[in-house]
LUMVEX-915689 format. One record per residue (C-alpha): x, y, z; residue number from 1. Coordinates in nm, 4 decimals. Example, Ala and Ser with C-alpha at 12.3 -4.5 7.8 and 13.67 -1.06 7.14 Angstrom:
% LUMVEX-915689
+----------+----------+----------+-----+
|       px |       py |       pz |  nr |
+----------+----------+----------+-----+
|   1.2300 |  -0.4500 |   0.7800 |   1 |
|   1.3670 |  -0.1060 |   0.7140 |   2 |
+----------+----------+----------+-----+
//
This chain:
% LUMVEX-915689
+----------+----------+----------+-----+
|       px |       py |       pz |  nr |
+----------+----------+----------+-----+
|   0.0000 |   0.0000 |   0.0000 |   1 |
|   0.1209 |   0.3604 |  -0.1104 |   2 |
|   0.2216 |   0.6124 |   0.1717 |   3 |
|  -0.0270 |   0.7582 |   0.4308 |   4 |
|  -0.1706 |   1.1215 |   0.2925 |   5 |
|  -0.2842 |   1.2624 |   0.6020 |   6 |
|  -0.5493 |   1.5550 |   0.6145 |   7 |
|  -0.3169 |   1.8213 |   0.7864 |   8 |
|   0.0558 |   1.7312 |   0.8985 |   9 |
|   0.2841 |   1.9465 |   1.0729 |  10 |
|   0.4895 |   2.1343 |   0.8197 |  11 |
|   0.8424 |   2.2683 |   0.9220 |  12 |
|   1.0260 |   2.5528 |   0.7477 |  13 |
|   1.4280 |   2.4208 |   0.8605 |  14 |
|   1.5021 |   2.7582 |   1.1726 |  15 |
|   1.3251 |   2.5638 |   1.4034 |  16 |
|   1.5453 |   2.3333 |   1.5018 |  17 |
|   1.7925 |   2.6241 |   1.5103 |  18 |
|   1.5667 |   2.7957 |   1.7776 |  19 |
|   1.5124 |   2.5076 |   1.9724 |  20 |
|   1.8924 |   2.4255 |   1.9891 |  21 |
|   1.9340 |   2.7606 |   2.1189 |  22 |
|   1.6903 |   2.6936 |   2.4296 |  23 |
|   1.9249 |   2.3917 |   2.4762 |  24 |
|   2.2497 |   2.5833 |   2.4693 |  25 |
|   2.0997 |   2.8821 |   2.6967 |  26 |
|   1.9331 |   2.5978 |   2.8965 |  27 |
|   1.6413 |   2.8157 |   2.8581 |  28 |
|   1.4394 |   2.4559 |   2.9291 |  29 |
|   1.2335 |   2.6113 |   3.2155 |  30 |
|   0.8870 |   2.7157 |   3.0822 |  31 |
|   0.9585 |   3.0681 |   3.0070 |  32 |
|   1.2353 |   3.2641 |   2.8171 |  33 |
|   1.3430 |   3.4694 |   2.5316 |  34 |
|   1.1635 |   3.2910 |   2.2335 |  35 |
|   0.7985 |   3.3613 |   2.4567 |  36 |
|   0.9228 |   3.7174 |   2.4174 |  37 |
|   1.0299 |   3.6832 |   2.0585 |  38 |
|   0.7451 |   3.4581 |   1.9570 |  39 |
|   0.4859 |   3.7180 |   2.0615 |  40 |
|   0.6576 |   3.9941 |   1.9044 |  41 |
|   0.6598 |   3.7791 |   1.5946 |  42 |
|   0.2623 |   3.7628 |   1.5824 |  43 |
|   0.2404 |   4.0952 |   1.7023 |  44 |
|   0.4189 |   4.2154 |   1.4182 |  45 |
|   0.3159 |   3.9833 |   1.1402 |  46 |
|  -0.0819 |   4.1049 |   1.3017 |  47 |
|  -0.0257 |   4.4581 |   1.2819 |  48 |
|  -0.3242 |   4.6776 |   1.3984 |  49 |
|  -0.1470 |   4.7846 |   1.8004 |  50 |
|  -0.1556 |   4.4363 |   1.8445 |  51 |
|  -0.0822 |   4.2534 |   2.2112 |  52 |
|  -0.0268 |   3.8545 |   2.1960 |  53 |
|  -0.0023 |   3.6570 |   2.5134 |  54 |
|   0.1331 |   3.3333 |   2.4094 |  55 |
|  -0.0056 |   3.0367 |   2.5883 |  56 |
|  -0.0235 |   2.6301 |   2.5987 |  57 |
|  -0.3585 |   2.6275 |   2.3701 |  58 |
|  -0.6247 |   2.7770 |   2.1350 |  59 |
|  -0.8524 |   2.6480 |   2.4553 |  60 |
|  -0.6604 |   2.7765 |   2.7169 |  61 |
|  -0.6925 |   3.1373 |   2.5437 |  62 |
|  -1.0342 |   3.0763 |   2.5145 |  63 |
|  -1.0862 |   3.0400 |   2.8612 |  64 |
|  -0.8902 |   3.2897 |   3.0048 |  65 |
|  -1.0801 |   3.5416 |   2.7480 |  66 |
|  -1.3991 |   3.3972 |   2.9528 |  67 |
|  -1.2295 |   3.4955 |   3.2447 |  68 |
|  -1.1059 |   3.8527 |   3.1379 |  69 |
|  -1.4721 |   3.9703 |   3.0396 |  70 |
|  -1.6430 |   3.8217 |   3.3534 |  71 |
|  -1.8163 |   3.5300 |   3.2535 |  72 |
|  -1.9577 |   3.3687 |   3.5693 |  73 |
|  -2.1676 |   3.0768 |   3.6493 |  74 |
|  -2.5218 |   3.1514 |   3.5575 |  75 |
|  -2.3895 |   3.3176 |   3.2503 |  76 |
|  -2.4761 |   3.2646 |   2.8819 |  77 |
|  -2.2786 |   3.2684 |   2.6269 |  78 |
|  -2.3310 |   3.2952 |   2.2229 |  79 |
|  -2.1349 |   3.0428 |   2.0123 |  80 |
|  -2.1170 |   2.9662 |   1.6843 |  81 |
|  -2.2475 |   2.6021 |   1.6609 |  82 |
|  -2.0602 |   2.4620 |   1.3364 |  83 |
|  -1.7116 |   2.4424 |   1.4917 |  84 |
|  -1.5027 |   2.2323 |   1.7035 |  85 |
|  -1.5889 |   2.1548 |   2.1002 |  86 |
|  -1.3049 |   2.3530 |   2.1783 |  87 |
|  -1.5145 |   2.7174 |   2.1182 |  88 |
|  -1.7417 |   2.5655 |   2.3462 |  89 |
|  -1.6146 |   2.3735 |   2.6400 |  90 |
|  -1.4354 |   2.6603 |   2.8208 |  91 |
|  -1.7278 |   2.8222 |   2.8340 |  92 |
|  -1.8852 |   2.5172 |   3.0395 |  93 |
|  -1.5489 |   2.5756 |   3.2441 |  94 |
|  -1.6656 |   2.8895 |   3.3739 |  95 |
|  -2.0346 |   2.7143 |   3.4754 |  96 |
|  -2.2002 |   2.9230 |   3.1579 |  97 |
|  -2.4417 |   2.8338 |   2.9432 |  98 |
|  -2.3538 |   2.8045 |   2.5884 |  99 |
|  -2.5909 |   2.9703 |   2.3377 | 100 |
|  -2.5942 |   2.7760 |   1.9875 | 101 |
|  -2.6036 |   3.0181 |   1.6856 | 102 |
|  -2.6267 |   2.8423 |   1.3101 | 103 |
|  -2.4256 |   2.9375 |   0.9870 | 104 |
|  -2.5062 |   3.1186 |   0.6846 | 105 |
|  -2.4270 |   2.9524 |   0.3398 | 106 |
|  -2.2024 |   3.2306 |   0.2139 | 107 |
|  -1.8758 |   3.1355 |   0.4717 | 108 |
|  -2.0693 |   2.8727 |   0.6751 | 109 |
|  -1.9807 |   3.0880 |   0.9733 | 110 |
|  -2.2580 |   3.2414 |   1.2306 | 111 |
|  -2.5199 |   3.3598 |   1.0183 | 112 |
|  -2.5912 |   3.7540 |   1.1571 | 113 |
|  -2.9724 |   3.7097 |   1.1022 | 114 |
|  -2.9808 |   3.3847 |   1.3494 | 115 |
|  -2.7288 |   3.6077 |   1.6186 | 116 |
|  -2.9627 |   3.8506 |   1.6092 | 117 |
|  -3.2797 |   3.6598 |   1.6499 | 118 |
|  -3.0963 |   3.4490 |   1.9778 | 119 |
|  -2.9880 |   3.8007 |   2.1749 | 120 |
|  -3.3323 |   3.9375 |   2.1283 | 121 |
|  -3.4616 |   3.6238 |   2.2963 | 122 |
|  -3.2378 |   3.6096 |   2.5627 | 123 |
|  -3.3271 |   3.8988 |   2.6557 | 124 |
|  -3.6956 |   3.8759 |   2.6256 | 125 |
|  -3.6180 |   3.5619 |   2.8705 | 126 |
|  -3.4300 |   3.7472 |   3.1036 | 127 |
|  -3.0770 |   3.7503 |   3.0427 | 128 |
|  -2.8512 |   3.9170 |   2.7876 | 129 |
|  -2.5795 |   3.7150 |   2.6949 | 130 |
|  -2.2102 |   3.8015 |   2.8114 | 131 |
|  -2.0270 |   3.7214 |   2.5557 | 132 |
|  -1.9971 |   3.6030 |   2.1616 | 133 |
|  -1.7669 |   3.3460 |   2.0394 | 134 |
|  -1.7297 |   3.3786 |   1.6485 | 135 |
|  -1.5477 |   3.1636 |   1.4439 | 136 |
|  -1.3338 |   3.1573 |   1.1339 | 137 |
|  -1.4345 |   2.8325 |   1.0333 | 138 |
|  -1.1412 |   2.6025 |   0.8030 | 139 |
|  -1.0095 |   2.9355 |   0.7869 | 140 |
|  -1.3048 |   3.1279 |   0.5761 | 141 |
|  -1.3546 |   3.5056 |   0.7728 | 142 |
|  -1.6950 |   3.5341 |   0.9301 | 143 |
|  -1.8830 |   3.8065 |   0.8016 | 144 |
|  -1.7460 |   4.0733 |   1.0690 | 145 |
|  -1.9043 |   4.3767 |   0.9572 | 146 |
|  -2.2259 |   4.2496 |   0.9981 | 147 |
|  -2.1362 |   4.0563 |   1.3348 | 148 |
|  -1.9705 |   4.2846 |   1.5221 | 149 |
|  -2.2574 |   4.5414 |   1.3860 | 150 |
|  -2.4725 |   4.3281 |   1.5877 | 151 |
|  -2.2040 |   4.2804 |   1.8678 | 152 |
|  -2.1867 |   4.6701 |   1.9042 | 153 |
|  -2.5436 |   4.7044 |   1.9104 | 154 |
|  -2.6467 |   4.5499 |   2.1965 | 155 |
|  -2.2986 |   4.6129 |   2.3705 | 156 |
|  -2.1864 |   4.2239 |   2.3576 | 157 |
|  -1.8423 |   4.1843 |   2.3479 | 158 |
|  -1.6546 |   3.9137 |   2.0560 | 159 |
|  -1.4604 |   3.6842 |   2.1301 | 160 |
|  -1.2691 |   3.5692 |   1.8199 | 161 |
|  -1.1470 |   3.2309 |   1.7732 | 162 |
|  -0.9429 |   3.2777 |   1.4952 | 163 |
|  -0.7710 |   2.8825 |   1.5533 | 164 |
|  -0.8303 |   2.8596 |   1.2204 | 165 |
|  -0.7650 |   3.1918 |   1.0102 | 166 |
|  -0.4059 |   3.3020 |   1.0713 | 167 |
|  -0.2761 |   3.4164 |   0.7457 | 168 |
|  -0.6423 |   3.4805 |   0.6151 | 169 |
|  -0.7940 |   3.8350 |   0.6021 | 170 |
|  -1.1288 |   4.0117 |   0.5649 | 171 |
|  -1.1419 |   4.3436 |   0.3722 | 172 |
|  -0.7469 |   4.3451 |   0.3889 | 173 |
|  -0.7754 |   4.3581 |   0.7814 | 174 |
|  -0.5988 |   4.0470 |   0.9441 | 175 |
|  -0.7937 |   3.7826 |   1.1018 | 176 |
|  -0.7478 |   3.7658 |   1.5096 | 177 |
|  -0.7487 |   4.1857 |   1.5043 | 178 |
|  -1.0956 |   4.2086 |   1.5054 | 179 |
|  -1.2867 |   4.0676 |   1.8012 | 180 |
|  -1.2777 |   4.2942 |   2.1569 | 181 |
|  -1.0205 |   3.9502 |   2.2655 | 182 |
|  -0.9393 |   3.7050 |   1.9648 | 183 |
|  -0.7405 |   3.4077 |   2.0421 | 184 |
|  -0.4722 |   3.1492 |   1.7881 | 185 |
|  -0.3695 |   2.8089 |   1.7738 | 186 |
|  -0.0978 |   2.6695 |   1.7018 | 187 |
|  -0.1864 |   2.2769 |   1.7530 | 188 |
|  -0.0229 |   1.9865 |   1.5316 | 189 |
|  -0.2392 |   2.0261 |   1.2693 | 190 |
|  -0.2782 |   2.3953 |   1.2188 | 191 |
|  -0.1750 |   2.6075 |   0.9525 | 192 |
|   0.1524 |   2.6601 |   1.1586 | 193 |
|   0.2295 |   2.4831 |   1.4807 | 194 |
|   0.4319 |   2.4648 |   1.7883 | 195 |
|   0.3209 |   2.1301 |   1.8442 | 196 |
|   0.0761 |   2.1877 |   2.1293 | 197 |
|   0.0198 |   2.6060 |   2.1909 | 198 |
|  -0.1949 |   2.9513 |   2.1179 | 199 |
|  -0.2341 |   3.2881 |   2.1908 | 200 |
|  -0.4347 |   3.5391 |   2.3196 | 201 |
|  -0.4411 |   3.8611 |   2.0982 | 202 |
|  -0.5994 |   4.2177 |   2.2439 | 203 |
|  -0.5179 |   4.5547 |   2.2008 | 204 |
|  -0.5392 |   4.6748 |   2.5857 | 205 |
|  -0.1746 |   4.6192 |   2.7342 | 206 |
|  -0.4170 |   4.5732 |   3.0761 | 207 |
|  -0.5884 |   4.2698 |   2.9394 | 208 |
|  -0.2572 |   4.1261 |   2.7988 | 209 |
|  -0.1048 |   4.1724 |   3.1412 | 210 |
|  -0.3741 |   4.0193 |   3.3220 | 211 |
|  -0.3902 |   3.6967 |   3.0498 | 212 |
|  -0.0130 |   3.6638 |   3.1579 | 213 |
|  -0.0895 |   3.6457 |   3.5369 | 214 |
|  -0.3344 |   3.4483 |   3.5338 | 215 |
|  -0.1632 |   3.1970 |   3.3159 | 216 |
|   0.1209 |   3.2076 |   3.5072 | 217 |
|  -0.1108 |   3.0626 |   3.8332 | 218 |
|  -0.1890 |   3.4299 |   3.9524 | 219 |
|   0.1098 |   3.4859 |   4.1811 | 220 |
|   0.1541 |   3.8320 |   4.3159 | 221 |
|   0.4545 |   3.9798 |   4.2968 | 222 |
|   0.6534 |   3.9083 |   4.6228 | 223 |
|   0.9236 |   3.7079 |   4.7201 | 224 |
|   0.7229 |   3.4371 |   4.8599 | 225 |
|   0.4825 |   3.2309 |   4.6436 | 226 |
|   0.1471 |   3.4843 |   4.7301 | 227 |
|  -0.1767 |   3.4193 |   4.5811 | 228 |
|  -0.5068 |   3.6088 |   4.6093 | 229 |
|  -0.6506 |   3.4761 |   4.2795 | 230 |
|  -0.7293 |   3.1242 |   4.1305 | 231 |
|  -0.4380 |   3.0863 |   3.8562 | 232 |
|  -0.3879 |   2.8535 |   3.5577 | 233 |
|  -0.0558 |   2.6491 |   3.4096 | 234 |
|  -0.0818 |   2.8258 |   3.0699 | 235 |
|   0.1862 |   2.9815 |   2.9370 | 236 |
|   0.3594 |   2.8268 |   2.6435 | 237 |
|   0.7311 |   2.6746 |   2.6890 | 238 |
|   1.0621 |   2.8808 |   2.5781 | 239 |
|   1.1323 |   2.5505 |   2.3882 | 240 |
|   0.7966 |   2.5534 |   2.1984 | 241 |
|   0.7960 |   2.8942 |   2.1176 | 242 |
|   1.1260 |   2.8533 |   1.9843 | 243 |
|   0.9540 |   2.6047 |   1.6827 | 244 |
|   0.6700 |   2.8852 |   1.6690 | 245 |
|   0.9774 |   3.1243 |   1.5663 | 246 |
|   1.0803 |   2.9274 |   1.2683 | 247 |
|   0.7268 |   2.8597 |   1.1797 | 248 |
|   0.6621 |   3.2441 |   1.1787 | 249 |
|   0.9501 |   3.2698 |   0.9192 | 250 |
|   0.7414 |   3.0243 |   0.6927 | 251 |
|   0.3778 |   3.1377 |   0.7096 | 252 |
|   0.3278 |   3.3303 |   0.4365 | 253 |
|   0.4569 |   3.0405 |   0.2264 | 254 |
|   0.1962 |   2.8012 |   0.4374 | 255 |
|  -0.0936 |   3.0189 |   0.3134 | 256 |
|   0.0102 |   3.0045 |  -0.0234 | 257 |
|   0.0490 |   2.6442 |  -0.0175 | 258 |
|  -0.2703 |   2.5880 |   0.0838 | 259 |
|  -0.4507 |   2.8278 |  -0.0995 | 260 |
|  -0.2927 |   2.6436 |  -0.4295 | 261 |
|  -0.4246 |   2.2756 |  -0.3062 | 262 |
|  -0.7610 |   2.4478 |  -0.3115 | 263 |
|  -0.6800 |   2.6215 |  -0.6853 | 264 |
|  -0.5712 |   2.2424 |  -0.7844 | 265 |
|  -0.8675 |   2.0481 |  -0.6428 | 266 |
|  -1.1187 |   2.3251 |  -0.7805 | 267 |
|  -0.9250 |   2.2927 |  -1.1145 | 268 |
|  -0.9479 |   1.9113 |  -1.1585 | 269 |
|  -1.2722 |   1.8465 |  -0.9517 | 270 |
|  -1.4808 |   2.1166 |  -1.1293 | 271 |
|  -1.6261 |   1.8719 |  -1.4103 | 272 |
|  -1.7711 |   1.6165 |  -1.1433 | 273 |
|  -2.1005 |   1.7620 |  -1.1006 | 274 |
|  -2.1788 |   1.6165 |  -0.7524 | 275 |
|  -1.9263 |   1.8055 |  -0.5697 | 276 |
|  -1.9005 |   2.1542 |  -0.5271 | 277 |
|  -1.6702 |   2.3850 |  -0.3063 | 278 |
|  -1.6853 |   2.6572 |  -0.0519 | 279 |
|  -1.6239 |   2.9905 |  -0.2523 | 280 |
|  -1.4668 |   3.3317 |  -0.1689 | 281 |
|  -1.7332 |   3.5925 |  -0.1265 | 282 |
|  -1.5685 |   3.9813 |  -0.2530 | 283 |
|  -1.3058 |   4.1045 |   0.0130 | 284 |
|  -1.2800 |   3.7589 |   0.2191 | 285 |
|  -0.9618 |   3.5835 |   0.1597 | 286 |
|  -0.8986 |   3.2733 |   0.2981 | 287 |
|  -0.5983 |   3.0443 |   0.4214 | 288 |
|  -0.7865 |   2.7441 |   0.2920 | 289 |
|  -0.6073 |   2.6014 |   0.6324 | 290 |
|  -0.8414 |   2.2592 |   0.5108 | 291 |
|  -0.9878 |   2.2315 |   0.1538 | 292 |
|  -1.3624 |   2.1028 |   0.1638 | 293 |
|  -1.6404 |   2.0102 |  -0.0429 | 294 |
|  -1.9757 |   1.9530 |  -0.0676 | 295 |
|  -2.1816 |   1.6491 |  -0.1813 | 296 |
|  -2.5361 |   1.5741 |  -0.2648 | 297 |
|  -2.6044 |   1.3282 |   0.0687 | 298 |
|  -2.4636 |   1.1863 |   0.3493 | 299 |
|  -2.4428 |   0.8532 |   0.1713 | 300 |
|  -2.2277 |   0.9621 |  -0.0994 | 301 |
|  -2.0006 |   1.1484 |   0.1144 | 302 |
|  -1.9454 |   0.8498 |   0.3526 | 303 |
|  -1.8853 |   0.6795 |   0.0382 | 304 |
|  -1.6306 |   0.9211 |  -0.0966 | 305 |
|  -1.4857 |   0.8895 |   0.2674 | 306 |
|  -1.4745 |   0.4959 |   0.2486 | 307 |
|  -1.3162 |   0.5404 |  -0.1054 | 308 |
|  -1.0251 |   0.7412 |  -0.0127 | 309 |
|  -0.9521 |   0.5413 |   0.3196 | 310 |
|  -0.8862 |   0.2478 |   0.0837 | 311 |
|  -0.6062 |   0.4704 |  -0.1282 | 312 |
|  -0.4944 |   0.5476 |   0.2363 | 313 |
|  -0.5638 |   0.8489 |   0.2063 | 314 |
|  -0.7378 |   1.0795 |   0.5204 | 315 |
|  -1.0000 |   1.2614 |   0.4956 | 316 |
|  -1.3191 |   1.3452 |   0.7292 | 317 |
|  -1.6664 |   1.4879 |   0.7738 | 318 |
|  -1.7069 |   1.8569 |   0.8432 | 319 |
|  -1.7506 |   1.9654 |   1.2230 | 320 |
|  -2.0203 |   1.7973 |   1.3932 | 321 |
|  -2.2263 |   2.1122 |   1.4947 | 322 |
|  -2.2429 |   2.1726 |   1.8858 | 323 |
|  -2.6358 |   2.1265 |   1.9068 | 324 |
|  -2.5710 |   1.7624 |   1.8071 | 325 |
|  -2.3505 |   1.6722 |   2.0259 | 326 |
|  -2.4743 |   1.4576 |   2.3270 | 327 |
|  -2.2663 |   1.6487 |   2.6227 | 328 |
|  -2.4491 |   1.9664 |   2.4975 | 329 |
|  -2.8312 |   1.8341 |   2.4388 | 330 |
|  -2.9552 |   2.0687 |   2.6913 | 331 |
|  -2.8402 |   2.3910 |   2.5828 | 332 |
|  -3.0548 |   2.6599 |   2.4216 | 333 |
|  -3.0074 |   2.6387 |   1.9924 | 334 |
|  -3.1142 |   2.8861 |   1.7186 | 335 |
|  -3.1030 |   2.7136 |   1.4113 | 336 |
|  -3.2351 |   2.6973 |   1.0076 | 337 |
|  -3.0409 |   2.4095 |   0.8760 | 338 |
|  -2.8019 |   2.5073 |   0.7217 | 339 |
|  -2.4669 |   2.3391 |   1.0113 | 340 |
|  -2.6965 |   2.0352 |   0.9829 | 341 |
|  -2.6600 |   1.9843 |   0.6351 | 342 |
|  -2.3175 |   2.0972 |   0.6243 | 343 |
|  -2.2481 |   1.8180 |   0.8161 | 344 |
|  -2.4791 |   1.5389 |   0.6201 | 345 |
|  -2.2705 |   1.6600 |   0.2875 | 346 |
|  -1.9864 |   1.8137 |   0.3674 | 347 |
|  -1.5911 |   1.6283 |   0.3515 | 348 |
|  -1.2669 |   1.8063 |   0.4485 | 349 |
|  -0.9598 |   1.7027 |   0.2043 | 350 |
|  -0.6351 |   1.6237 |   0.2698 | 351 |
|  -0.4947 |   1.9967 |   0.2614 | 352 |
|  -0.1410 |   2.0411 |   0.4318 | 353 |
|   0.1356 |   2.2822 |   0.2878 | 354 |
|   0.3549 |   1.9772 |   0.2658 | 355 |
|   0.1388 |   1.7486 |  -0.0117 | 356 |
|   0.3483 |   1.6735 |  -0.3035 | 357 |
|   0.2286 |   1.6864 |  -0.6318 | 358 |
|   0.2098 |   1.3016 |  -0.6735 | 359 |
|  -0.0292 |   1.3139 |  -0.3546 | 360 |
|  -0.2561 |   1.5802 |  -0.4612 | 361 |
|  -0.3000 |   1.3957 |  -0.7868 | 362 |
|  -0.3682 |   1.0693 |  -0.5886 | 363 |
|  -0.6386 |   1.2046 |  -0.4443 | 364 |
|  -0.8163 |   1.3304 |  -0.7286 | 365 |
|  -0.7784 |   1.0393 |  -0.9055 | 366 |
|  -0.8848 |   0.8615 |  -0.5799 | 367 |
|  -1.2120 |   1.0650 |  -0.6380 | 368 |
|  -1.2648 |   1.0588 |  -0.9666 | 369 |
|  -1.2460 |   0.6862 |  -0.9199 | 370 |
|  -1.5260 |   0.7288 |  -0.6751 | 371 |
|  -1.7685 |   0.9273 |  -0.8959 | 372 |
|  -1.7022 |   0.7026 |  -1.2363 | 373 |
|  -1.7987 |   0.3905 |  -1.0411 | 374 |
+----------+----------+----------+-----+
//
């Protein structure tokens, strides 16, 4: 059997190794260091807009502390995009909220505006205006943020960003993660770039920053003796890890770009097979394509397409699971029309990392092609 194609593999650039050897020779082994410093600087740079970046162990972990930083207490709710990954929702379970299911739109598959604003006005018709928003960049495609954070500013709702997804990917020529009042990164195995495990929290107010920093450091006060007055968390990201997130930095324009062309090549030679079709660009969204997907006519086919590819060896899998159908979140409030539902029924992610070689982009295709001519 030919080679594993896996959906997204780590991806490294060749100065990471050089930045990690450095933590070695400066023994710079214990959690924090030089390359935290230069690693945020990096993304602070690369994000423009007065940037901050607090760089932490996790996408979730900067979720939770952005909980945390606008007050979300037990008894809360909280808005969240439904079509997206348990990690936008579990920390705010963490914090004993209530999560507050939103469905997509068609034209990004992100939060549709219509369906945000239909949830806050009954939330507050029942009694209690949600705390917070949690929008998402889904496989890397910009939400529609004018119209969002319209409705964010509105009824005074801060945005959280989760922007896991969308580093390198911009919306009217404004970075994604510099647009939500807290926006947070990750920079897990399989993202667009990695530091194996590890995030970031991006603001603009040096005060949040600051605060994202102590608490992730386990909320000790500044004196000699270990002092406490807060509940802290073990969330700051490793010297040694930020030193790969250096070298990775050096490389992501080049990630994008990959990606973006497996999308151009599957659109290319997939474009005649009728039963598929793929998530398009709307004017002044530009995405990372971090994962290439497409769309089929049923569940049944796309299991089959699925089924197909697993016997080339070749990865591939079924868009998010949206958070209203997931067991551990039956009982929370949903506002839906569809749309994440049938996402899901049709939808397949393709293998889509910057490190595919030609031979295993055109194994694929003919791996589908197969499927479709059968």
């Amino acid at each position: 059997m030919e080679s594993k194609i896996w959906l997204s593999s780590p991806h490294m650039g060749g100065n990471e190794q050089a930045y990690v050897n450095n933590a070695f020779e400066t023994n710079w082994i214990a959690p924090l260091g030089p390359h935290v410093n230069g690693f945020e600087n990096d993304i602070q740079n690369y994000l423009q807009d007065n940037s901050l970046v607090a760089a932490l162990s996790s996408g979730t972990a900067a979720l939770h502390l952005a909980l945390l930083l606008l007050e979300v207490k037990q008894g809360d709710e909280v808005i969240c995009q439904s079509k997206t990954f348990s990690a936008s929702a579990n920390p705010i379970v963490y914090q004993g909220a209530t999560p507050i299911f939103v469905d997509s739109e068609a034209d990004t598959w992100n939060m549709s505006p219509e369906m945000l604003e239909t949830a806050i006005q009954d939330r507050i018709k029942k009694g209690k205006k949600p705390k917070a928003i949690i929008a998402v960049h889904l496989y890397g495609m910009p939400y529609k943020a004018a119209e969002i954070h319209a409705i964010s500013k509105s009824y005074n709702i801060p945005i959280i960003e989760d922007s896991a997804e969308a580093l390198g990917s911009t919306y009217k020529n404004k970075k994604c993660g510099t647009f939500g009042d807290i926006a947070i990164l990750s920079f897990n195995g399989n993202k667009i770039i990695t530091t194996s495990g590890g995030g970031a929290l991006v603001t603009k107010d040096d005060t949040i920053k600051q605060k994202a920093i102590f608490l992730a450091t386990q909320a000790r006060e500044n004196a000699v003796e270990y002092h406490h007055k807060s509940i802290g968390y073990n969330y700051r990201l490793s010297n040694v890890l930020a030193g790969i997130g250096r070298g990775q930095m050096e490389v992501l324009e080049d990630r994008v770009n990959a990606r973006r062309k497996n999308y151009e090549i599957y659109t290319q030679n997939l474009s005649e097979i009728d039963e598929i079709s793929f998530l398009n660009e709307p004017k002044g969204f530009y995405s990372n394509r971090w994962l290439s997907c497409i769309l089929t006519p049923s569940e049944t086919i796309r299991e089959g397409l699925r089924k197909k590819l697993l016997e080339f060896n070749i990865e591939s899998r079924p868009l998010w699971k949206p958070m209203h159908q997931q067991p551990v979140f039956s009982a929370s409030p949903s506002y839906l029309n569809g749309i994440s539902d049938e996402l899901f029924e049709k939808g397949l992610c393709l293998p889509s990392g910057s490190n595919l070689t030609e031979n295993e982009l055109s194994r694929v295709i003919s791996a589908i092609k197969a499927y479709f001519r059968a």
